[in-house]
C-alpha positions as CSV (number, residue, x, y, z in Angstrom):
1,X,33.5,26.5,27.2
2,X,34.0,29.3,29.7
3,X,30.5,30.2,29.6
4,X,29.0,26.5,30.2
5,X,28.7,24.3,33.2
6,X,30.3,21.3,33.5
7,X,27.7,18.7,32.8
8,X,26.9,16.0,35.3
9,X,27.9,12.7,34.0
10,X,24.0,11.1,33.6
11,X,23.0,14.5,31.5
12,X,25.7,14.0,29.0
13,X,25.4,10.4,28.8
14,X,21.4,10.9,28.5
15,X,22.2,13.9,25.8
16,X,24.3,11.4,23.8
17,X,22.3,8.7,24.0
18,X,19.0,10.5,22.7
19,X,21.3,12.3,20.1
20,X,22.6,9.1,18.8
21,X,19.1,7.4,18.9
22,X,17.0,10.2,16.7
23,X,20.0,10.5,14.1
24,X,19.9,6.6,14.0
25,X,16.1,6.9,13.5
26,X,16.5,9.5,10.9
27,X,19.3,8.0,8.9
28,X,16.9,4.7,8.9
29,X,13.9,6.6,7.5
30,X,16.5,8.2,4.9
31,X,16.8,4.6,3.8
32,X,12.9,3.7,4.0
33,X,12.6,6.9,1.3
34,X,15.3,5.6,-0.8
35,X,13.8,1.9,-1.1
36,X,10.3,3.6,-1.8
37,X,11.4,5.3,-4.7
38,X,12.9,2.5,-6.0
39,X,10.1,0.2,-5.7
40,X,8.1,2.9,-7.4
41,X,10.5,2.9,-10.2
42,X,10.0,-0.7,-10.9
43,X,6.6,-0.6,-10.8
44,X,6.6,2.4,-13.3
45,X,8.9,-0.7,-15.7
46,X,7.1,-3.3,-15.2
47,X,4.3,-1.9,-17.4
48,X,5.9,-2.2,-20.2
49,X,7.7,-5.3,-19.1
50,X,7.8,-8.5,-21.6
51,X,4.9,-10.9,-21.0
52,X,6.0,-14.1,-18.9
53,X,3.6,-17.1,-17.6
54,X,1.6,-17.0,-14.9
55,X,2.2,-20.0,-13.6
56,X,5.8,-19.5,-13.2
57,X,5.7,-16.9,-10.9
58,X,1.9,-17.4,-9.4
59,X,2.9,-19.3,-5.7
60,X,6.3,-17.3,-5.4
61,X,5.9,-13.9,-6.8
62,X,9.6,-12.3,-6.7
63,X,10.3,-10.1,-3.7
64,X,9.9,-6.7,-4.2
65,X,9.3,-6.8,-8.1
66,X,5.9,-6.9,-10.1
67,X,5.7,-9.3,-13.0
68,X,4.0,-8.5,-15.9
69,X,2.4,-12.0,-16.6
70,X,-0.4,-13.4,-19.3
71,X,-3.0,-16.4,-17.7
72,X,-6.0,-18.2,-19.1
73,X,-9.4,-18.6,-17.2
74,X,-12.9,-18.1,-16.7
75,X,-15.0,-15.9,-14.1
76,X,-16.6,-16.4,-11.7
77,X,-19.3,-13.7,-13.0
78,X,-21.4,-13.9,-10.0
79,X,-19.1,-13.4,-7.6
80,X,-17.7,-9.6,-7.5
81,X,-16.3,-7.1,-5.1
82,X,-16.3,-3.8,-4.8
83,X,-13.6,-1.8,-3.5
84,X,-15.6,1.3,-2.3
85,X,-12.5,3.8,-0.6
86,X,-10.5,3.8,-4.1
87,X,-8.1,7.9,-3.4
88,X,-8.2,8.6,-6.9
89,X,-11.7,10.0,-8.1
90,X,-13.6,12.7,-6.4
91,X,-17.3,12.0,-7.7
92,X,-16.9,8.2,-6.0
93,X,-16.6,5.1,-7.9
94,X,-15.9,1.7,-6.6
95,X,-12.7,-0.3,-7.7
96,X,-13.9,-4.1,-9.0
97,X,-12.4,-7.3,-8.1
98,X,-13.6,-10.9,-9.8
99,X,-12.4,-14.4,-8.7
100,X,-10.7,-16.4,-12.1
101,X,-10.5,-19.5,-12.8
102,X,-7.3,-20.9,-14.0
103,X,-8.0,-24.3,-15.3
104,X,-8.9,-26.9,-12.6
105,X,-6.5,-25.5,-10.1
106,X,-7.9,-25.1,-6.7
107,X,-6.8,-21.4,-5.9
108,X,-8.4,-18.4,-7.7
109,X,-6.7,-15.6,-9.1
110,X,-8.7,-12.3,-7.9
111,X,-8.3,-9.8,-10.9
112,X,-8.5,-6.1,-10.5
113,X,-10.7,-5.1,-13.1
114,X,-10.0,-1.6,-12.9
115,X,-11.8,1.6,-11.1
116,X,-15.7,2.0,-12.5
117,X,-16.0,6.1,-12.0
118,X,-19.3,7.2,-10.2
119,X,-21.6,9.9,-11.2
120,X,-21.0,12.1,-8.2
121,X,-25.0,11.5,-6.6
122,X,-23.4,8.7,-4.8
123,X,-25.0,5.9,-6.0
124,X,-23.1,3.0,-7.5
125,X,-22.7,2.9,-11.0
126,X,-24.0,0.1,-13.0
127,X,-21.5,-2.8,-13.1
128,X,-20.5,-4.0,-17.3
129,X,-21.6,-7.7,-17.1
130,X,-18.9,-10.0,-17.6
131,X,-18.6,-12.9,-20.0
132,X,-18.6,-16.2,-18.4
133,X,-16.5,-17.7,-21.4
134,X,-12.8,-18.1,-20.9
135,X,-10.5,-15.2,-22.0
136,X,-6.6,-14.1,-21.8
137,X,-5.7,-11.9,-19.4
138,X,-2.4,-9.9,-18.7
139,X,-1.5,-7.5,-16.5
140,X,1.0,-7.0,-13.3
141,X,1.0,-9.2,-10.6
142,X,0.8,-7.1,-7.8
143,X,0.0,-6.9,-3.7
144,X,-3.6,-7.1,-2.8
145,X,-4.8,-3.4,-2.1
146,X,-4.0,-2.7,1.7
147,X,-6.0,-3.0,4.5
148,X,-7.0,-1.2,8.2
149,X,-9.0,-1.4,10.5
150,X,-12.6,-2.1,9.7
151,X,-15.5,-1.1,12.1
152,X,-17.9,-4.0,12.7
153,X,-15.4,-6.8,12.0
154,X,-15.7,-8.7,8.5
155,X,-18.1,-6.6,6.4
156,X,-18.1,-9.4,3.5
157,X,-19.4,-12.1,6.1
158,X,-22.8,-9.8,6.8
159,X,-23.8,-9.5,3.4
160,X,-25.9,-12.1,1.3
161,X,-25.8,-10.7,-2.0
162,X,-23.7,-10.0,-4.6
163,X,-21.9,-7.7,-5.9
164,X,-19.9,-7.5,-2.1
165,X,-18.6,-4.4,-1.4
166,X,-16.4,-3.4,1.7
167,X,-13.6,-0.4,2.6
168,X,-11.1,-2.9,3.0
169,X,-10.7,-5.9,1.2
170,X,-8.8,-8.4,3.4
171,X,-7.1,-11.3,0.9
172,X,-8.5,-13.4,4.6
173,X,-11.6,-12.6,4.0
174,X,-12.4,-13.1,0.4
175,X,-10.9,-16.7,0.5
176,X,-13.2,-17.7,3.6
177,X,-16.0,-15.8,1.9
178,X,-15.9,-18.4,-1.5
179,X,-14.4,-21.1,0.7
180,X,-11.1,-21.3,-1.3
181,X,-7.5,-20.2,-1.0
182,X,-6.4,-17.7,-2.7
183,X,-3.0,-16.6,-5.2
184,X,-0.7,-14.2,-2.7
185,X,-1.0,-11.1,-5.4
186,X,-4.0,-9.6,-7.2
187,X,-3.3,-9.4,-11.1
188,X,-3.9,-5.9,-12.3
189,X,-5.0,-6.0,-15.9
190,X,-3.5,-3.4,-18.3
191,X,-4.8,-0.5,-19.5
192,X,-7.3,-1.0,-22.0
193,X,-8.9,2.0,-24.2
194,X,-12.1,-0.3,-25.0
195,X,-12.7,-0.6,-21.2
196,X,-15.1,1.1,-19.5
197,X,-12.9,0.9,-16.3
198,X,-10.3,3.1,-15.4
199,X,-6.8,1.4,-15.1
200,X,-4.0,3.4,-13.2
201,X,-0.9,1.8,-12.7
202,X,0.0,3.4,-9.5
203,X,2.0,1.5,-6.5
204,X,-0.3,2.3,-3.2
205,X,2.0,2.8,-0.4
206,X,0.8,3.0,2.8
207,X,4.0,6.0,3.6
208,X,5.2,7.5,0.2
209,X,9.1,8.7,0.3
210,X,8.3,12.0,1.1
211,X,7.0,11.0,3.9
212,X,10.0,9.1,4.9
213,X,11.6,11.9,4.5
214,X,9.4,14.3,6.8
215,X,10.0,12.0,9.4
216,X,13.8,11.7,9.0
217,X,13.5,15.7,9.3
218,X,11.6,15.4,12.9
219,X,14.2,12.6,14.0
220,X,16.9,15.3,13.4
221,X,15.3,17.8,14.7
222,X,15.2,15.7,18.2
223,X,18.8,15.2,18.0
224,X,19.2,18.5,17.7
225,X,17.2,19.7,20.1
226,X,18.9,17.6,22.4
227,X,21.9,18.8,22.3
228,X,20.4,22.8,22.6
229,X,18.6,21.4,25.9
230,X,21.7,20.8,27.1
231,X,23.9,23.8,26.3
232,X,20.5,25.9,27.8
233,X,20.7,24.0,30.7
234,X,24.5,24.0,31.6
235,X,25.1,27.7,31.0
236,X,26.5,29.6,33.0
237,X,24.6,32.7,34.6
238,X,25.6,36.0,35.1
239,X,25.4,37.4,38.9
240,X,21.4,38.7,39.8
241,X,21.1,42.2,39.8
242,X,20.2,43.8,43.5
């Protein structure tokens, strides 16, 4: 390295250091991508997964999996929500939730009914009255939809009637809303072609694999740059010019 500098000892241990830290980072979002894509692959066979009871799985839903169970209840027709920031539709729509019943059992199962498309003049389409009788549902048993930050606090607690509706839809907040606990998961019912209401199996992640994997690039890219900083900065010069 005739044309370099000797580096003081604090540079180069500063150098490797970052170097070692943003390939660690990047290697660890590597693995983030990896886990994502398999989680998404599960999902994708879990719809056609065999049936299995609810209650089996109801107060400790597997890690990481998404059962494809069958359960037995009634509505609780007067007491929907509406999901109003669903990604997939551009003419707006709301996504419907409704608290069931499962027997005498003290904690309701919220059911995503599936996403009721608007008409585009931004008004909320009429909601398909529910029967009040008790039915058979099945459907994956899945994470609530995720939640952020919502301006004004608890938007549920503000409103008096119902149908609800909110950006976010806090698990929190819809148990202390009907002042009773509820299931961990959400049960999303299968697709149905009688339905008016749109049923996508898709896995919302808050950071798909890609962009895992855009962030493993930047992390590399720091390591990288790191070690450029530190060639540019121990090179030797040539002699100025009078």
């Amino acid at each position: 390295m005739n044309g370099f500098r000797r580096p003081s000892w604090w540079a180069l241990l500063l150098t490797v250091a970052g170097a070692l830290l943003f390939t660690r980072l990047g290697i660890w979002q590597l693995h983030r991508a990896d886990f994502k894509e398999s989680l998404l692959r599960r999902y994708a066979a879990a719809v056609t997964a065999p049936l299995q009871d609810f209650a089996a799985v109801a107060a400790k839903p597997p890690a990481d999996s998404f059962p494809r169970v069958q359960v037995r209840g009634h509505y609780l027709v007067d007491r929907l929500y509406l999901l109003d920031n669903p990604r997939h539709d551009e003419r707006g729509g709301v996504e419907v939730f409704a608290p069931l019943q499962i027997g005498d059992q003290q904690h309701l199962l919220l059911v995503d009914l599936g996403f009721l498309p608007g008409n585009g003049n931004g008004k909320m389409p009429p909601l398909p009255p529910l029967s009040a009788e008790e039915v058979d549902l099945h459907g994956l048993y899945v994470p609530p939809p995720p939640t952020g930050f919502e301006m004004g606090g608890d938007a549920l607690a503000r409103q008096t009637r119902w149908p609800k509706d909110s950006i976010y839809l806090a698990p929190a907040q819809v148990s202390r809303d009907l002042g009773r606990p509820l299931y961990p998961r959400v049960l999303a019912l299968d697709a149905d072609a009688a339905s008016v209401y749109v049923r996508r199996h898709t896995l919302d992640l808050t950071m798909p694999p890609s962009r895992h994997r855009a962030y493993a690039f930047q992390w590399f890219s720091f390591a990288l740059a790191a070690v450029v900083i530190l060639l540019v900065l121990h090179r030797k010069r040539g002699p100025r010019r009078p």
